[in-house]
DRENPA-3360 file (N, C-alpha, C; in nm, 2 decimals, always signed):
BEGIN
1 = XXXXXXXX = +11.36/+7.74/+23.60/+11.37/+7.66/+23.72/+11.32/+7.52/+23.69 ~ +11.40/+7.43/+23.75/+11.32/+7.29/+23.76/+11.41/+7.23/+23.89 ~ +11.26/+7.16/+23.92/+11.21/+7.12/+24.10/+11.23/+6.98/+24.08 ~ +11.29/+6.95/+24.19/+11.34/+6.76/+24.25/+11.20/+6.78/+24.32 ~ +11.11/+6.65/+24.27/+11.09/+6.55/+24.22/+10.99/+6.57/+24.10 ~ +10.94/+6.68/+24.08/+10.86/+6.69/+24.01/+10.91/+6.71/+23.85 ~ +11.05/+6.76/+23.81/+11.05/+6.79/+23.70/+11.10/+6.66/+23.63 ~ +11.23/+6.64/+23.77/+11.29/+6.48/+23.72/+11.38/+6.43/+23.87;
9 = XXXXXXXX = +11.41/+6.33/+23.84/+11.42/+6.26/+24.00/+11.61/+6.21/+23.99 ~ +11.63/+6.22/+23.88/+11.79/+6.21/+23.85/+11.87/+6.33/+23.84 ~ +12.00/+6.34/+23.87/+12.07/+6.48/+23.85/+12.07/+6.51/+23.70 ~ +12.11/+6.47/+23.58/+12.11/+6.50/+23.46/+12.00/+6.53/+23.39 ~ +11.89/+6.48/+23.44/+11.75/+6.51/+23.34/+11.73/+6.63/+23.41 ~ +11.77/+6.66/+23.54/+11.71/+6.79/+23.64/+11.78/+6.89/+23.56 ~ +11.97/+6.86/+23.55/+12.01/+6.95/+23.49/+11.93/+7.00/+23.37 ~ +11.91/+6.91/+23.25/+11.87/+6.94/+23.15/+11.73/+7.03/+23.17;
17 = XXXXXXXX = +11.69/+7.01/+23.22/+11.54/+7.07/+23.28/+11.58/+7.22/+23.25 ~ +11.68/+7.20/+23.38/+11.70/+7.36/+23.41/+11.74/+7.48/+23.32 ~ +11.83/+7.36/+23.23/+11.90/+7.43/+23.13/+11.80/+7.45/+23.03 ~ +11.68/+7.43/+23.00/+11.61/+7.42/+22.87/+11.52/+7.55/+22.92 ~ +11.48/+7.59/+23.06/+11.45/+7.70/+23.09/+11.51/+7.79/+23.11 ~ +11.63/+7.77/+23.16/+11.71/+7.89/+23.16/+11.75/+7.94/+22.99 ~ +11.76/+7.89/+22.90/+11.74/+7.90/+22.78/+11.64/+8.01/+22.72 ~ +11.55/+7.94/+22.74/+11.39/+8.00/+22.75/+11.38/+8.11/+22.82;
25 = XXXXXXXX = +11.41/+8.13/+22.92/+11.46/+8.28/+22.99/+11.51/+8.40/+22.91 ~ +11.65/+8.37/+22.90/+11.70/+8.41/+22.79/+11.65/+8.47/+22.63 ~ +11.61/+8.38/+22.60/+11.56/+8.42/+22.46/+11.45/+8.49/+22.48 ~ +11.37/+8.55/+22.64/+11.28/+8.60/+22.64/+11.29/+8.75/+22.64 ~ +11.40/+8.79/+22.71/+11.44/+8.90/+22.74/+11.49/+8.86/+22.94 ~ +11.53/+8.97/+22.95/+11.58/+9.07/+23.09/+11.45/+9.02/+23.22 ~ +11.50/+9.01/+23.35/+11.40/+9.00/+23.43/+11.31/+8.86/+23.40 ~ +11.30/+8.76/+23.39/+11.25/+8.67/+23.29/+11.26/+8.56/+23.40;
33 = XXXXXXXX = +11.15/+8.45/+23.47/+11.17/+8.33/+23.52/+11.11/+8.28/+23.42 ~ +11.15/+8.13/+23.41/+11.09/+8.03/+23.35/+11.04/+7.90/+23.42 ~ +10.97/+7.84/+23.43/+10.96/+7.72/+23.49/+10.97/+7.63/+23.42 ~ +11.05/+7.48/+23.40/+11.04/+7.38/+23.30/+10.94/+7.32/+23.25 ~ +10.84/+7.32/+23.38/+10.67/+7.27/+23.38/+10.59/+7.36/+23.28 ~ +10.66/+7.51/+23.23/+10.57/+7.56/+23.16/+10.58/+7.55/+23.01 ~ +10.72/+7.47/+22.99/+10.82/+7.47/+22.80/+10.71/+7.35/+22.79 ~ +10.68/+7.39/+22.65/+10.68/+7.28/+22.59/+10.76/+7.17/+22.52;
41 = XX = +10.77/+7.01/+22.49/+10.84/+6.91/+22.53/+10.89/+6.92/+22.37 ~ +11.03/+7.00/+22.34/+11.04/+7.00/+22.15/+11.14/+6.85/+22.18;
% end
């Protein structure tokens, strides 16, 4: 998950946000939230 205003204040960096946790989700297993505030910045 990533949050307007806090992750990013533009549509494409929000996307990318989202995408980099939903990622992160994924690679975690099943049932899995992520927040973008909690990846660290590779």
């Amino acid at each position: 998950m990533a949050f307007y205003p806090q992750d990013a204040r533009e549509a494409r960096p929000l996307i990318d946000a989202a995408d980099q946790a939903l990622y992160r989700s994924k690679a975690n297993g099943r049932n899995t939230v992520t927040r973008f505030t909690d990846l660290t910045a590779d």
